[in-house]
FIPARO-226113 format. One record per residue (C-alpha): residue number from 1; x, y, z. Coordinates in nm, 4 decimals. Example, Ala and Ser with C-alpha at 12.3 -4.5 7.8 and 13.67 -1.06 7.14 Angstrom:
# FIPARO-226113
{r 1 {1.2300 -0.4500 0.7800}}
{r 2 {1.3670 -0.1060 0.7140}}
END
This chain:
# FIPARO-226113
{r 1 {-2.6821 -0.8509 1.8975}}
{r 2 {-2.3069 -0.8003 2.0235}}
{r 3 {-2.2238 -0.4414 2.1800}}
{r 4 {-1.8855 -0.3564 2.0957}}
{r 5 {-1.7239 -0.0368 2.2921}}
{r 6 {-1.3589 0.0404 2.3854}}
{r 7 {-1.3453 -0.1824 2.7162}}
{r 8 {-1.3839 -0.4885 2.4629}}
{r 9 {-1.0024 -0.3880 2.3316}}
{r 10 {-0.8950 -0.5355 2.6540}}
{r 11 {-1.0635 -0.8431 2.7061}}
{r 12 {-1.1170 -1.1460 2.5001}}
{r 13 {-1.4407 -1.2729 2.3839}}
{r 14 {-1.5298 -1.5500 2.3914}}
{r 15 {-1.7292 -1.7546 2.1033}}
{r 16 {-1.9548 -2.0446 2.2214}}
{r 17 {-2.0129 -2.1704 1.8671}}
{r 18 {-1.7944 -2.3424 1.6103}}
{r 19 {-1.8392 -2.3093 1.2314}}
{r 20 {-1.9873 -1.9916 1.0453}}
{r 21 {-2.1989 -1.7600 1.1742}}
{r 22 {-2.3847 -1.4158 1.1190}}
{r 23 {-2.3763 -1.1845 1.3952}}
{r 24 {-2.5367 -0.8263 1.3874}}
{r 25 {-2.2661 -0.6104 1.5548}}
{r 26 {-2.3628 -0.3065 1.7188}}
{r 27 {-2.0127 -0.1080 1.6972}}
{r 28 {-1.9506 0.2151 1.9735}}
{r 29 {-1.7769 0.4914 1.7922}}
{r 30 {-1.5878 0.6508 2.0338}}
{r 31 {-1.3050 0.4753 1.8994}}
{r 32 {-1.1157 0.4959 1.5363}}
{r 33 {-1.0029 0.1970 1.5753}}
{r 34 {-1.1712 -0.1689 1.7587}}
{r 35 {-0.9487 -0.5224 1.7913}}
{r 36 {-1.1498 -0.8350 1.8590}}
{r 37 {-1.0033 -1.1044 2.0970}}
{r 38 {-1.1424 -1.4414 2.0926}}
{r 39 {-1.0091 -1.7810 2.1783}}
{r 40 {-1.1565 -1.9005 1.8004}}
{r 41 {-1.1345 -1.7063 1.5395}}
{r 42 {-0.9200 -1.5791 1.3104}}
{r 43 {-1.0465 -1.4255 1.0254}}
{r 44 {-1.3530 -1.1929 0.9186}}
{r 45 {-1.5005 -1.0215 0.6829}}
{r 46 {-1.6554 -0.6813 0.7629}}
{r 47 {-1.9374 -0.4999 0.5782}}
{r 48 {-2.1031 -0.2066 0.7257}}
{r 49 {-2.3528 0.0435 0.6141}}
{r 50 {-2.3306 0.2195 0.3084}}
{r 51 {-2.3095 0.5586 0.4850}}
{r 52 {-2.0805 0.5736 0.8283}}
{r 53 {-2.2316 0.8213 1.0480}}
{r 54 {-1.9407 0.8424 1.3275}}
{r 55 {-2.1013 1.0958 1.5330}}
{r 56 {-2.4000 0.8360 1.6250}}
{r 57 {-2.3161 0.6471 1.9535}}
{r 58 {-2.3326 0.3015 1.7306}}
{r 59 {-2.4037 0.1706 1.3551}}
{r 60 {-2.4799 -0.1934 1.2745}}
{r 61 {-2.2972 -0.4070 1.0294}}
{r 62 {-2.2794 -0.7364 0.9366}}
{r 63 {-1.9624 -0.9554 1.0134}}
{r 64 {-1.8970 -1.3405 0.8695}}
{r 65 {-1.6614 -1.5399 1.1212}}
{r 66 {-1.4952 -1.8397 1.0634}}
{r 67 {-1.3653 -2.0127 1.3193}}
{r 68 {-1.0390 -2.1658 1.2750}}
{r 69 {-0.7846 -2.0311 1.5284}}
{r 70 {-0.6978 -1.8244 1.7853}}
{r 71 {-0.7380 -1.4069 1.7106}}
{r 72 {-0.9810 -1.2292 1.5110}}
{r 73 {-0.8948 -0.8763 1.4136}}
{r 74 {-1.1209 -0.6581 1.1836}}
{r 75 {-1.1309 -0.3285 1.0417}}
{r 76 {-1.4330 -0.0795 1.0120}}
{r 77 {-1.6287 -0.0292 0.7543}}
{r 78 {-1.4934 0.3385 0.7109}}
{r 79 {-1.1501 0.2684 0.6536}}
{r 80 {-1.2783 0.0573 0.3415}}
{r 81 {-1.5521 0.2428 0.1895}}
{r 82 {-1.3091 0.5702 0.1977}}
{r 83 {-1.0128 0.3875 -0.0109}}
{r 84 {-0.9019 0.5537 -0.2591}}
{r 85 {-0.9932 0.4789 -0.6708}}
{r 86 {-0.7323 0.4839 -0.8731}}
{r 87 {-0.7625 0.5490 -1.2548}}
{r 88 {-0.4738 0.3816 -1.4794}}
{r 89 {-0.2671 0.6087 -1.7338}}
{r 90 {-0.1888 0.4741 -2.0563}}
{r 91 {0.0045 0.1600 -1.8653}}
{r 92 {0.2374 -0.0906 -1.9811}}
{r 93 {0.3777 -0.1729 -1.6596}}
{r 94 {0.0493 -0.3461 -1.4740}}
{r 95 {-0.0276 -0.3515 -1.0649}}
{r 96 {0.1850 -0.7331 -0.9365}}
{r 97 {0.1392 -0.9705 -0.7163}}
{r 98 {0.4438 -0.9824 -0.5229}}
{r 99 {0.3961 -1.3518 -0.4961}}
{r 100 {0.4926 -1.3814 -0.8816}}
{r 101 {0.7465 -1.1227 -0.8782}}
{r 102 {0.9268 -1.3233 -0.6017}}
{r 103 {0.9361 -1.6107 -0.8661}}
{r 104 {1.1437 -1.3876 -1.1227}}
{r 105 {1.4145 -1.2057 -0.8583}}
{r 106 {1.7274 -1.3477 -0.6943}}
{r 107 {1.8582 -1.2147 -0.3605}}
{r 108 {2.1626 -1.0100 -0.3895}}
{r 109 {2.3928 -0.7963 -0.1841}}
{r 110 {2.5238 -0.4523 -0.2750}}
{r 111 {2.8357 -0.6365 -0.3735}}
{r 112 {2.5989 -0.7813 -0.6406}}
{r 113 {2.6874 -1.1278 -0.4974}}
{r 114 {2.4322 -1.3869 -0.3779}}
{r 115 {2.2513 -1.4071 -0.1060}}
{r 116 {2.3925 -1.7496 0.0338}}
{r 117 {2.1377 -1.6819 0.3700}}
{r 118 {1.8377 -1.5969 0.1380}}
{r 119 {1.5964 -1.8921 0.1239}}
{r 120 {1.5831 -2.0995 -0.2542}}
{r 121 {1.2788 -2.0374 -0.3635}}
{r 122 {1.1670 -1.7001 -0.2135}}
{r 123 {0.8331 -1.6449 -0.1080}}
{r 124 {0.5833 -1.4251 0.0809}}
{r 125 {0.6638 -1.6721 0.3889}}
{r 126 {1.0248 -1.6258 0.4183}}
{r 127 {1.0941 -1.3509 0.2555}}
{r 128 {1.1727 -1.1478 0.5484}}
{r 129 {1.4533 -1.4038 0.6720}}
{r 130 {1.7424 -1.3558 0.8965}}
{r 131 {1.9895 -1.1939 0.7528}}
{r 132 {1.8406 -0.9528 0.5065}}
{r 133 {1.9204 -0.6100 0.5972}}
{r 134 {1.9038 -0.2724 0.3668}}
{r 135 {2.1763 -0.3725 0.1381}}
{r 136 {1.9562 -0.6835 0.0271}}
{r 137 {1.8272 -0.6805 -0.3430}}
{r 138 {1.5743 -0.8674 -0.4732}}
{r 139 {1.7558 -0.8305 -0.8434}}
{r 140 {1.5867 -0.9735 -1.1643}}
{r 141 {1.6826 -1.2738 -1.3455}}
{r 142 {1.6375 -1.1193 -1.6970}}
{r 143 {1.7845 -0.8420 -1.9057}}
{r 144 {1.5329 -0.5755 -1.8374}}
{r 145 {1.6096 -0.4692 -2.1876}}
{r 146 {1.5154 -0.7940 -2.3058}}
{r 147 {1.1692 -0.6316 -2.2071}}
{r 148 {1.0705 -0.9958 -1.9657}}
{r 149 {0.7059 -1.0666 -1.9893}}
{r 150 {0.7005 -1.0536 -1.6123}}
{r 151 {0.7688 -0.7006 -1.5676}}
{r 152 {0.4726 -0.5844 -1.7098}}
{r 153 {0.2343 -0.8042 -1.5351}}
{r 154 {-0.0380 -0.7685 -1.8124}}
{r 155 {-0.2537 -1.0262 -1.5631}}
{r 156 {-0.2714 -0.7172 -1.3023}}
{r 157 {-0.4525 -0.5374 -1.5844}}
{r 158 {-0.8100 -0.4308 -1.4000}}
{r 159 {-1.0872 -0.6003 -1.5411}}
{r 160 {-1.3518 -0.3674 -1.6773}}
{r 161 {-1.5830 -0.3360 -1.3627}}
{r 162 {-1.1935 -0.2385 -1.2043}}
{r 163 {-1.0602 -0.5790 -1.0424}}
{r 164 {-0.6962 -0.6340 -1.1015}}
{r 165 {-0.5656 -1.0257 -1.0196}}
{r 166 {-0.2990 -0.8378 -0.8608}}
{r 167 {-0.3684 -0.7928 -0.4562}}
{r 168 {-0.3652 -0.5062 -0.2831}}
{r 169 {-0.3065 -0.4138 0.0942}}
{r 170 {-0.4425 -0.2006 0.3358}}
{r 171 {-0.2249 -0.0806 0.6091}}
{r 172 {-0.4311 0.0338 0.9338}}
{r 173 {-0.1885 0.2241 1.1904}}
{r 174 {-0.2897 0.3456 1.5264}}
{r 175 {-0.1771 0.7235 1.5735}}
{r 176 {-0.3111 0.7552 1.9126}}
{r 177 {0.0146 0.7745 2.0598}}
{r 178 {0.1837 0.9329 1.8274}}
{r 179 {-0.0539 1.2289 1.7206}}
{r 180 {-0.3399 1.1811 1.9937}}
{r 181 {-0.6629 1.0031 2.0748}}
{r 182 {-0.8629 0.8771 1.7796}}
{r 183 {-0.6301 0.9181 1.5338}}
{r 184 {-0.5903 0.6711 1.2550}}
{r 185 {-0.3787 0.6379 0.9137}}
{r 186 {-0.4609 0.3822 0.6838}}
{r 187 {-0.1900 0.3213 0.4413}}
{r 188 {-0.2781 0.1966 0.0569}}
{r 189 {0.0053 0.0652 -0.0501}}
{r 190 {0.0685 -0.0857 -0.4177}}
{r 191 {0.3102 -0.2944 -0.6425}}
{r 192 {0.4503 -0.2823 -0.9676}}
{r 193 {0.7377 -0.5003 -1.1136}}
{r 194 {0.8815 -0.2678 -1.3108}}
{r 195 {0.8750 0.1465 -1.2987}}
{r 196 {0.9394 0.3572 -1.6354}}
{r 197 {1.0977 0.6417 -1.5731}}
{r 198 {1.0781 0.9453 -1.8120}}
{r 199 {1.1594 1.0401 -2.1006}}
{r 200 {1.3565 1.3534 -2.1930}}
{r 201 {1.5892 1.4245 -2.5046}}
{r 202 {1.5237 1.1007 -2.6349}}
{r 203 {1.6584 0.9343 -2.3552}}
{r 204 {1.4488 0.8225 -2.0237}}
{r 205 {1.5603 0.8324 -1.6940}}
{r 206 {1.4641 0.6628 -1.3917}}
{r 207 {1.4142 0.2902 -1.4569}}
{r 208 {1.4052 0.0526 -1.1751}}
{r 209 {1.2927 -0.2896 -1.1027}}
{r 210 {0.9824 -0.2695 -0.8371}}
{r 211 {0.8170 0.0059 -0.7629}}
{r 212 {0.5978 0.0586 -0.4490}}
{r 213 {0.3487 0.3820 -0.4227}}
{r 214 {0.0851 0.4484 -0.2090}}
{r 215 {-0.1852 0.6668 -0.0815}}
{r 216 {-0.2281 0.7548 0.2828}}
{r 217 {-0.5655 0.8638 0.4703}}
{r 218 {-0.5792 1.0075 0.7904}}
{r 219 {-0.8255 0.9501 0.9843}}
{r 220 {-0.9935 1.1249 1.2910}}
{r 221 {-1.2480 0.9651 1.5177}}
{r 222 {-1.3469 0.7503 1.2003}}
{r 223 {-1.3996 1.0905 0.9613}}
{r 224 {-1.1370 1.1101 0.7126}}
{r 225 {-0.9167 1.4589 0.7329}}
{r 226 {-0.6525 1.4817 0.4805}}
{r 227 {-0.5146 1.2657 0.1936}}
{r 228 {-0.1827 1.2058 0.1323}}
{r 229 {-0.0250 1.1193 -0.2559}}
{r 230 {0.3147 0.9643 -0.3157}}
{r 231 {0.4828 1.0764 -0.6088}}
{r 232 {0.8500 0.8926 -0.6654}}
{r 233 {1.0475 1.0313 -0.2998}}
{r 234 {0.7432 1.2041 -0.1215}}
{r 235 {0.4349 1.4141 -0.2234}}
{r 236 {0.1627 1.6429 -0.1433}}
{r 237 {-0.1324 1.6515 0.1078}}
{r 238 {-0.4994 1.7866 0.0804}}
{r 239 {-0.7580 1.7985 0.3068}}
{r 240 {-1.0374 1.5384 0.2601}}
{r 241 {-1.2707 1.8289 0.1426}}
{r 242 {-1.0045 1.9236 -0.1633}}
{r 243 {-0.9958 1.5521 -0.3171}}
{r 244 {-1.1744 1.4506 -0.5845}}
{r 245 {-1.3789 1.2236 -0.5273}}
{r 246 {-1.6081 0.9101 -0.6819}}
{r 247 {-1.8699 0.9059 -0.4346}}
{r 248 {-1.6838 0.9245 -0.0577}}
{r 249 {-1.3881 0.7641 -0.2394}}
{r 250 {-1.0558 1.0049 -0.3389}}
{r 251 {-0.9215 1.0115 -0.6775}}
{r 252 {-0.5729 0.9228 -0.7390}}
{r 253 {-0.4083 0.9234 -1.0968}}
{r 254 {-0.1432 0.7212 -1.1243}}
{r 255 {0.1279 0.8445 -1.4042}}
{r 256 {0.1942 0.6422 -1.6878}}
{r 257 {0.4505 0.4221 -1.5840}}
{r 258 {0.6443 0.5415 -1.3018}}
{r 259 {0.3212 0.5128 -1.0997}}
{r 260 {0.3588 0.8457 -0.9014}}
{r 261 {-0.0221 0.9353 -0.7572}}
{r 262 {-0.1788 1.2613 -0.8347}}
{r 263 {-0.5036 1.4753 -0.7450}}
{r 264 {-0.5647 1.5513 -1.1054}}
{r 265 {-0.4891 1.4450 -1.4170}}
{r 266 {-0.2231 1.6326 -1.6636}}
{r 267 {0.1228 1.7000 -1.6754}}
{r 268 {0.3716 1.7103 -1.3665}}
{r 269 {0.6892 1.8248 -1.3027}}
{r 270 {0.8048 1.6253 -1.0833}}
{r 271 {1.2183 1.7036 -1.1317}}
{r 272 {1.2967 2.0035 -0.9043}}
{r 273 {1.6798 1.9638 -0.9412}}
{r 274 {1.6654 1.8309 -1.3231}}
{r 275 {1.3843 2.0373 -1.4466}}
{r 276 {1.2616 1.8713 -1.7106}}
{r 277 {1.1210 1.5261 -1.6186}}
{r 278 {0.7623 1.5358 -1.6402}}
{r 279 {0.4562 1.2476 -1.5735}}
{r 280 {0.1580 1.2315 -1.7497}}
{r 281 {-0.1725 1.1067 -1.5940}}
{r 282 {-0.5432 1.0865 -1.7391}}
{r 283 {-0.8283 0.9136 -1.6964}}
{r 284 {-0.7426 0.5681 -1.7853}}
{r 285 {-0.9070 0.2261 -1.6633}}
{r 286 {-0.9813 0.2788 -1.2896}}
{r 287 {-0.8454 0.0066 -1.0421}}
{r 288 {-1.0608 -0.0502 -0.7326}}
{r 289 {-0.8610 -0.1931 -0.4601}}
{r 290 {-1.1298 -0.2903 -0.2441}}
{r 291 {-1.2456 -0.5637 -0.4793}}
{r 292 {-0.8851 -0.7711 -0.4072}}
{r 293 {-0.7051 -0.7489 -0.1145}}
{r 294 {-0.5600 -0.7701 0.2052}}
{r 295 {-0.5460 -0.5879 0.5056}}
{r 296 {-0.3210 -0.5661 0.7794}}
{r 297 {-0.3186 -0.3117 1.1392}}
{r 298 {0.0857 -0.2473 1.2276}}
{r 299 {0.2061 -0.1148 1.5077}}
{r 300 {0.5739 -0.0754 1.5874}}
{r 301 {0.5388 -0.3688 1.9144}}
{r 302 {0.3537 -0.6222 1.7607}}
{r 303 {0.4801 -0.5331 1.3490}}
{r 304 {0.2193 -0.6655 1.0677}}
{r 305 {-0.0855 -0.8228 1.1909}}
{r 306 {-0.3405 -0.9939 0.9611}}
{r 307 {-0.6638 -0.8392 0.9523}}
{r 308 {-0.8489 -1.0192 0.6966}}
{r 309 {-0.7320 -1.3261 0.6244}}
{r 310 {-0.4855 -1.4578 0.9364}}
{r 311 {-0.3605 -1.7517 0.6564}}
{r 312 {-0.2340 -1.5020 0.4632}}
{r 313 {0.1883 -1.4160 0.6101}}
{r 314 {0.2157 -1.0485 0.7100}}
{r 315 {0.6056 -1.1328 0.7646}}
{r 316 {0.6911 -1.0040 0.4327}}
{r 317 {0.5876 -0.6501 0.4922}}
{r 318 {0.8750 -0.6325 0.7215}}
{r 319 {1.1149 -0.7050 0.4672}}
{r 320 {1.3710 -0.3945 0.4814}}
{r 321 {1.5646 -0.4518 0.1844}}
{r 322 {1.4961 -0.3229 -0.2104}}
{r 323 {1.2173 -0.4575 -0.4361}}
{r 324 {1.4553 -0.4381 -0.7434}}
{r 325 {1.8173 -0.4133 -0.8813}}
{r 326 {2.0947 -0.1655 -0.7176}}
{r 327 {2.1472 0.0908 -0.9228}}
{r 328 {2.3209 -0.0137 -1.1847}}
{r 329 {2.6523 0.1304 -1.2437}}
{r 330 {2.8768 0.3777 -1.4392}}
{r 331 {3.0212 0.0991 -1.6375}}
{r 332 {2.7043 -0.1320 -1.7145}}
{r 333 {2.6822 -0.0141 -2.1162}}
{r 334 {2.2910 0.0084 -2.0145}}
{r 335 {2.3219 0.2574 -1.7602}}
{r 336 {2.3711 0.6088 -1.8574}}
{r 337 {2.3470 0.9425 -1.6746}}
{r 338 {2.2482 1.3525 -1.7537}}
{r 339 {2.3100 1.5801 -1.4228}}
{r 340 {2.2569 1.3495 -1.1547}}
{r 341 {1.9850 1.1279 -1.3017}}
{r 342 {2.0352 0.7992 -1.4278}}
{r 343 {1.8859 0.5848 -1.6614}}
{r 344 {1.8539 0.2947 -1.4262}}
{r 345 {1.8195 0.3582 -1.0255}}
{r 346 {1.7848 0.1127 -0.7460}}
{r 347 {1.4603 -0.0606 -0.6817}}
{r 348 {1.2880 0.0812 -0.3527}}
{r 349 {1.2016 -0.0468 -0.0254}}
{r 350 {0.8910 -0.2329 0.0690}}
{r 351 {0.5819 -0.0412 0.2948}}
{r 352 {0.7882 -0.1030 0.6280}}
{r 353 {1.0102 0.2320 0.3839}}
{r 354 {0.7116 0.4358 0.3852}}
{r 355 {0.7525 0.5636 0.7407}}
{r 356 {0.3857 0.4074 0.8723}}
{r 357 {0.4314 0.5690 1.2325}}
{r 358 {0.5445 0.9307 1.1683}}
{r 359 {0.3432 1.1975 1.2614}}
{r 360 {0.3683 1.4453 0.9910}}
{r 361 {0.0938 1.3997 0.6993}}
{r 362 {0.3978 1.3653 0.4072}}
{r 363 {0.6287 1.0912 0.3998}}
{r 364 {0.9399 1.2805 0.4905}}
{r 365 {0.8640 1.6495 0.4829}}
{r 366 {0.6830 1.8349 0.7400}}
{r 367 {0.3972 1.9647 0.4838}}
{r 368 {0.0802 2.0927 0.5818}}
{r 369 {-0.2729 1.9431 0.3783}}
{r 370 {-0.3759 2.2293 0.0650}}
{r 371 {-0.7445 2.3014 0.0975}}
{r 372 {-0.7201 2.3349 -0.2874}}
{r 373 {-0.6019 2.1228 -0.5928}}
{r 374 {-0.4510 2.4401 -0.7097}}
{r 375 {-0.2367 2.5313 -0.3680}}
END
């Protein structure tokens, strides 16, 4: 039995065994958030109880350590068993790896020249490589209206108990600093190779290659507080309480193809300038993240760190530039445009976009969470 309290954040710990091994950790919860030190390991697996009970002075779980390297970093049970469940809406454009979509996408500037300093091939490893900056593309090597097999990753389609092929990641940031002790956000972010936009007058608007969305959960002292949902530029936040919820787990619907995440399921207006653009979710095949993925802690000093699997590069998350095409323009004969909107935008930033240390619950605004679906 290992007790594990906030001095351990400080001090390394030292393993004397080599291999695998079981270890019943008794885990102090006077901290959100614990990071392991040891002079062997680097990855673990975490399971912990099936109910978290934070205002105990400990819980047991059950931890699986191999010993390979030189760090081990884990996250608790809590930030886990909370993640949100995410039910499908009629898709055609499928949760990616970003792995494969790498394979499909050349590295452009603005200029819509090559890359010459991007890497041939690109991967997860080097994608975040000297040179790329925020006018970087990763642009597509097909006519999207060729409709490319690759853009609607039909391999990301979740398996019937809710797996998807297509990895996931879980973001863990420290808010200590930034809002005050024992605050945590965990960040759910998630890929698709292609966004549809919507349709209106028998034209649609808002195409782009890529498209990243994600869910947010902050966390206090290990209870979760409010829940934050992307939808295309921002979104709203509830309190934990207002969420639906499968078991401790939020709901999120994602909209039919452009992927925007909602509280409940229906039509949204999502257009305040344009008016008329509208997503559509329901309760389509759910997609369990927890079942396939990877999880990272970031912190503004030390960037991406691997959490789970330490083999796995975290370097790509810092990658600043845009999952997809540039916008394309005015005289493309695909691209047309109705009061601002566009048939075809530019592809959006990576997580590093998604403004991981702000304070504020929303992405950009300065919202407050609605203690009802209906606020």
């Amino acid at each position: 039995v290992v007790k594990l309290d906030s001095s351990w954040s400080d001090h390394g710990i030292h393993l004397l065994a080599v291999g695998m091994l079981t270890l019943k950790l008794e885990v102090s919860a006077d901290r959100a958030m614990h990071q392991i030190l040891t002079n062997y390991s680097s990855s673990i697996i975490f399971f912990g109880p099936d109910h978290l009970r934070p205002q105990q002075s400990s819980y047991d779980a059950l931890a699986l350590i191999t010993f390979t390297s030189s760090k081990i970093f884990f996250i608790p049970y809590y930030y886990s068993s909370h993640t949100d469940i995410w039910r499908l809406t009629r898709e055609e454009f499928w949760p990616s790896d970003p792995t494969i979509h790498l394979q499909h996408v050349t590295a452009k500037r603005g200029d819509s020249s090559n890359d010459t300093a991007a890497p041939n091939p690109l991967t997860i490893a080097n994608l975040n490589y000297p040179g790329s900056n925020e006018d970087t593309y990763l642009t597509g090597n097909d006519d999207v209206e060729t409709g490319p097999e690759w853009l609607r990753s039909t391999y990301g389609k979740p398996n019937p108990v809710g797996k998807s092929a297509a990895p996931s990641a879980i973001l863990v940031v420290d808010k200590g600093e930034v809002i005050g002790p024992g605050y945590v956000d965990v960040f759910y972010p998630f890929f698709y190779s292609y966004n549809r936009g919507n349709r209106y007058n028998g034209s649609v608007y808002g195409d782009h290659v890529g498209d990243w969305e994600n869910i947010m959960i902050r966390f206090l002292d290990g209870n979760p507080q409010s829940v934050h949902y992307s939808q295309h530029s921002d979104g709203p936040a509830y309190t934990y309480a207002a969420t639906p919820k499968c078991g401790l787990r939020p709901l999120a619907y994602s909209a039919g193809g452009s992927h925007a995440n909602y509280a409940t399921a229906g039509q949204h207006n999502h257009s305040a300038n344009f008016g008329y653009l509208t997503d559509h979710a329901d309760a389509g095949p759910v997609w369990d993240i927890t079942l396939n993925y990877v999880a990272y802690w970031y912190s503004t000093e030390k960037g991406f760190v691997g959490a789970t699997h330490n083999d796995v590069s975290s370097s790509w998350l810092g990658f600043i530039g845009h999952w997809g095409d540039k916008q394309y323009p005015d005289s493309d004969p695909r691209q047309h445009s109705l009061e601002g909107q566009y048939r075809y935008t530019s592809g959006p930033p990576g997580p590093i976009g998604h403004n991981l240390m702000r304070s504020t619950l929303c992405q950009y605004s300065n919202c407050t969470a609605q203690e009802s679906l209906g606020a």
